[in-house]
N, C-alpha and C positions, 0 to 999 in steps of 0.2 A: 541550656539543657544539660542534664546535668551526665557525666558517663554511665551510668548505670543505667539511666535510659536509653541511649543511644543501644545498647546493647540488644535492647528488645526488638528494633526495627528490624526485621529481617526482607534481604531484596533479593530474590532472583530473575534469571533471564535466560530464555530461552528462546534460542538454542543457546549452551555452556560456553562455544566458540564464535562471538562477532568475529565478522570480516566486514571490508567494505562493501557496499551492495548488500547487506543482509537485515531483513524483516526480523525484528523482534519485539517478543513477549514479558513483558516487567510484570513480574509480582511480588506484591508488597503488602507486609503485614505490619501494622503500625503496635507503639510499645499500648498504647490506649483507645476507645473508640473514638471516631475522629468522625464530623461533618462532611469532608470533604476533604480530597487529596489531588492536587496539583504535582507539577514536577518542570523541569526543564533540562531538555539535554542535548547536546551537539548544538546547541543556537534556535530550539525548536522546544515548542509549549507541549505538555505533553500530556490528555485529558485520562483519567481515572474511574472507571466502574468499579461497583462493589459488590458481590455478589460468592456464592460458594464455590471451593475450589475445584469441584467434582459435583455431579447432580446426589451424590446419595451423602454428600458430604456434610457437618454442623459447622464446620472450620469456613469460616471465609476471610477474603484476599482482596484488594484494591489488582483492578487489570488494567493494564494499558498494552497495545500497539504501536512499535514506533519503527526506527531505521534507520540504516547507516548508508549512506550517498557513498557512491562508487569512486566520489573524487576525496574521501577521508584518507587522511594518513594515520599508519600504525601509530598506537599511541594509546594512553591513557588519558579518558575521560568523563568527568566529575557528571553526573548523575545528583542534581536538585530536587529534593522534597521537600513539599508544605502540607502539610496539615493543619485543616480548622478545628478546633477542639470548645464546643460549647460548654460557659462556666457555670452556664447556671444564669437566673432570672434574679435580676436585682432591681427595685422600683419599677414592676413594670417589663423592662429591658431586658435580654439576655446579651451576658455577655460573651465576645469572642478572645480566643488567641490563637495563637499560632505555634505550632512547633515543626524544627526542623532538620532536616537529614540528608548528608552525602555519603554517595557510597563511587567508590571509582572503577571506572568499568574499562576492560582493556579489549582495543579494538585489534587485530591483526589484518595482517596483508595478503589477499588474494590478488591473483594474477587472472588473466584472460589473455585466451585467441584470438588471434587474426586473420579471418579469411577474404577470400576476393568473390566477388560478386558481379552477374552482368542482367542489366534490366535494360526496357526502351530508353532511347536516349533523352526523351522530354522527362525523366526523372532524375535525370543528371546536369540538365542542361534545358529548363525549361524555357517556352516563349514567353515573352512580354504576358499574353492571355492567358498561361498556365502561372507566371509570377503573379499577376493576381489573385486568381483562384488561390493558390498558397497563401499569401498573406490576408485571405478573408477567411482560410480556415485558422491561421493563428490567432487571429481572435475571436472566433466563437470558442477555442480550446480556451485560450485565456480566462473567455468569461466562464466557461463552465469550469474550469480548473480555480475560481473563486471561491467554489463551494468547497464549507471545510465542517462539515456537523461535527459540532464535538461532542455529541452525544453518541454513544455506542450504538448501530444497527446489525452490526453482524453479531450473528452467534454460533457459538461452537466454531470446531475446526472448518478451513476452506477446504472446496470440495474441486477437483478437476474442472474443466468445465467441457471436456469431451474424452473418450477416451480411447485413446490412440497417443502412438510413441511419440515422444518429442523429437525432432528433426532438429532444431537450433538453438542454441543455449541463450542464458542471459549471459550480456555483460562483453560479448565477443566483440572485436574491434571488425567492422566492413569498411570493406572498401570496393563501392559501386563502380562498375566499368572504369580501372585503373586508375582512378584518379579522387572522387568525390568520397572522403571515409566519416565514417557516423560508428557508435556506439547501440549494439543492439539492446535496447533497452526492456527487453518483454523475452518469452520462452513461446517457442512457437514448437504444433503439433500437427503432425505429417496427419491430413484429414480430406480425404476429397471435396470438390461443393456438394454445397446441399447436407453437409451433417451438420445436425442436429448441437448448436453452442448453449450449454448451462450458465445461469448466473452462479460464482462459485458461491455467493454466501448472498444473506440478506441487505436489503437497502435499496435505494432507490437512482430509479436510471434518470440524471440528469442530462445526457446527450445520447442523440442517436438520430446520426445526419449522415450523409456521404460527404469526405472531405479526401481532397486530393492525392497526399503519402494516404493517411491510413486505411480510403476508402469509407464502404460503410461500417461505420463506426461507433460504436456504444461505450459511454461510461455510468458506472455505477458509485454510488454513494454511501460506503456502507459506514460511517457515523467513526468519529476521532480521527478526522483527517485521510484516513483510508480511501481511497478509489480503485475501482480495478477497471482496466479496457481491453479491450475487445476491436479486433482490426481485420478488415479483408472480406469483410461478409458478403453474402450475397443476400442475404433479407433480413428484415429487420422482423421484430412478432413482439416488440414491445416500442413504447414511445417515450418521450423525454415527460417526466411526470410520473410514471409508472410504479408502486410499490412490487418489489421481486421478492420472492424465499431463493433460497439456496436449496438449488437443483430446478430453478424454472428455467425452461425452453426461451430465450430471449433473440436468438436470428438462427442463421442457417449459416456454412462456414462459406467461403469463396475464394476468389483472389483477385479481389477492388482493388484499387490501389496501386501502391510501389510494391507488387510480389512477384516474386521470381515464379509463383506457380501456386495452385489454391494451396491454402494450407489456414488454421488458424493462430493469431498472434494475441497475445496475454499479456498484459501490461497491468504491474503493479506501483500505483503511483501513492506518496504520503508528504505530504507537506511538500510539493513541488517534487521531491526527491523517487526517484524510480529504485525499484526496491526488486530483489529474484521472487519472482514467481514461485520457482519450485520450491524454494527455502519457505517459504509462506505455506504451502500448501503441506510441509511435512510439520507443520508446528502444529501440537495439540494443545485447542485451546478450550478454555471455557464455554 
């Protein structure tokens, strides 16, 4: 390809400043119209909608969702585009090609806290009958955590999914009754039981069981690798099959589970990779 095309690709991402841990939004305008737009970044496939960049807008943009894992180191890194570019019908046939584009994206270094934490002691120190129960919810999460739609389901920006202060951040190091330390991986919201949990966006709930840590527990599906969960509830008001919008009533809050006390926990999950919650929820998206 030749430089002067290269020129025409324009990529942005949002938010301006990755860190590790942070949800992000690519937009990509190709130098010509293209079939189809792929990508790869950090060791992860990375799927493409196409669609306006604004509802009142003529201008449209290739979107994608992706993330940076909280175990990345600062650095620069190469951002892979494809483009399918159809040539035209020859005998019959249409033909394809491809064109392609890096752009290098620089990741910086966030830090987190560490606090201590005291729960019952069969969350720290469970029995033989409680080590089962955990290792049969690892794998129903496993199997649910299979599903990767790479077709977009959410739309538009994410929405809270209750509203009330947040009490614990992502990303902070615990460490359970002096000894047992985990990685909080979700944004939790200071909420009594019995409030009323949204789904924040559209897609579909492929789990919602009671499982040991997270309790009763919902995941959602919302298309390009995306999931969000949902921990501690005390009821469930949808089932595993479900199609949801963004802003449906899906449980009730609680404190099931490994919780120091009701509250609800938010988990943003992408290709394996746990992703801030809040950072997700301030991105405006399509």
């Amino acid at each position: 390809m030749s430089a002067a095309t290269v020129t025409h690709w324009t990529v942005v991402n949002q938010p301006a400043r990755l860190v590790n841990g942070t949800p992000v939004l690519f937009e990509v305008t190709t130098p010509t119209p293209v079939r189809a737009l792929s990508g790869s970044w950090l060791g992860h496939e990375i799927a493409f909608s196409f669609e306006a960049t604004d509802k009142s807008s003529i201008h449209k943009a290739w979107f994608a969702l992706a993330g940076v894992s909280l175990e990345t180191k600062p650095g620069t890194y190469p951002l892979e585009l494809h483009a399918e570019i159809s040539s035209g019908k020859s005998a019959g046939t249409s033909a394809e090609k491809t064109i392609s584009f890096e752009r290098k994206i620089r990741v910086d270094r966030q830090g987190y806290p560490r606090v201590q934490l005291n729960v019952p002691a069969r969350y720290t120190a469970p029995s033989p009958e409680d080590q089962r129960e955990i290792e049969k919810g690892k794998e129903i999460k496993a199997e649910a955590f299979k599903t990767l739609t790479a077709a977009r389901e959410w739309e538009g920006s994410f929405s809270p999914p209750v509203n009330a202060e947040i009490s614990d951040l992502f990303g902070v190091e615990r460490v359970f009754n002096g000894s047992v330390q985990s990685t909080h991986e979700g944004l939790d919201f200071r909420v009594p039981s019995g409030t009323t949990v949204e789904a924040v966006n559209s897609g579909r709930v492929i789990l919602a069981q009671p499982l040991f840590f997270e309790g009763n527990f919902i995941v959602i599906d919302h298309g390009q690798g995306l999931l969000t969960l949902y921990l501690h509830l005390s009821k469930f008001l949808v089932k595993e099959g479900d199609d949801v919008t963004k802003g449906q009533p899906i449980g009730l809050s609680g404190g099931t589970g490994r919780a120091t006390g009701p509250h609800l926990h938010l988990a943003v999950r992408w290709q394996g990779v746990y992703l801030d919650p809040q950072a997700l929820l301030k991105l405006k998206l399509p």
